[in-house]
C-alpha positions in Angstrom: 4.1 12.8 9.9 2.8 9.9 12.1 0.9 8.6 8.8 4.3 9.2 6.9 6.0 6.8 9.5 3.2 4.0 9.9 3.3 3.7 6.6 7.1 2.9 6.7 7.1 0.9 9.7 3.6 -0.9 10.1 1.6 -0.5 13.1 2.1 -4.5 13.7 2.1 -6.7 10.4 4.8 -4.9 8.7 5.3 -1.9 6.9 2.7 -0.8 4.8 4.6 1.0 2.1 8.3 0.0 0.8 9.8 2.9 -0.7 11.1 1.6 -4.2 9.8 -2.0 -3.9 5.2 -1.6 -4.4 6.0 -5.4 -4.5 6.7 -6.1 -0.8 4.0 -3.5 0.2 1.2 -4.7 2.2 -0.5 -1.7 0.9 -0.7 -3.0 -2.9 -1.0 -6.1 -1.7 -4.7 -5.1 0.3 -5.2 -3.2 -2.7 -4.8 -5.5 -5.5 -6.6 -8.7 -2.8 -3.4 -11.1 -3.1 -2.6 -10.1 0.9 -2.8 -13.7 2.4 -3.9 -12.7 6.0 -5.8 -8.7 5.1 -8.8 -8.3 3.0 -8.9 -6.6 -0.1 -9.5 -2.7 0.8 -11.9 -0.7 0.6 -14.0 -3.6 2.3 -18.0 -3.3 1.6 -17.2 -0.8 -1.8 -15.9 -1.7 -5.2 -11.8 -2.2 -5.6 -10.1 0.9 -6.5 -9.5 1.1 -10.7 -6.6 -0.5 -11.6 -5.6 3.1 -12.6 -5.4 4.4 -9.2 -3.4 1.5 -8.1 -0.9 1.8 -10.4 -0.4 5.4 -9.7 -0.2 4.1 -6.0 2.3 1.6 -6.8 4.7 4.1 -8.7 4.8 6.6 -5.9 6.2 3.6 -3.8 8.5 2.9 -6.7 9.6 6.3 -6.5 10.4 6.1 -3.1 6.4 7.2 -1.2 8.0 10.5 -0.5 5.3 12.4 1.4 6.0 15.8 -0.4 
């Protein structure tokens, strides 16, 4: 649960994850590399396929429910 709510309210920069807008998510944002002050993740190993991001991105779209 305390993942669940980090990702929603962002230890300190903002919230990692907003349900229905992948957008304004800092997490697709470190993903994708276009965050201006976060490094692209999954620093030292290859980006993630673009196919995993997009599945990333439409669970935020539809809504990052954790169930």
């Amino acid at each position: 649960m305390r993942q669940h709510l980090l990702a929603r309210t962002g230890p300190t920069i903002g919230a990692a994850g907003v349900p229905g807008n992948p957008a304004e998510s800092l997490l697709i944002e470190a993903l994708t590399g276009t965050a201006d002050d976060l490094p692209r993740m999954r620093f030292g190993a290859p980006p993630l396929p673009k196919a995993d991001i997009v599945m990333i991105e439409n669970w935020i779209r539809k809504g990052a429910n954790d169930n």
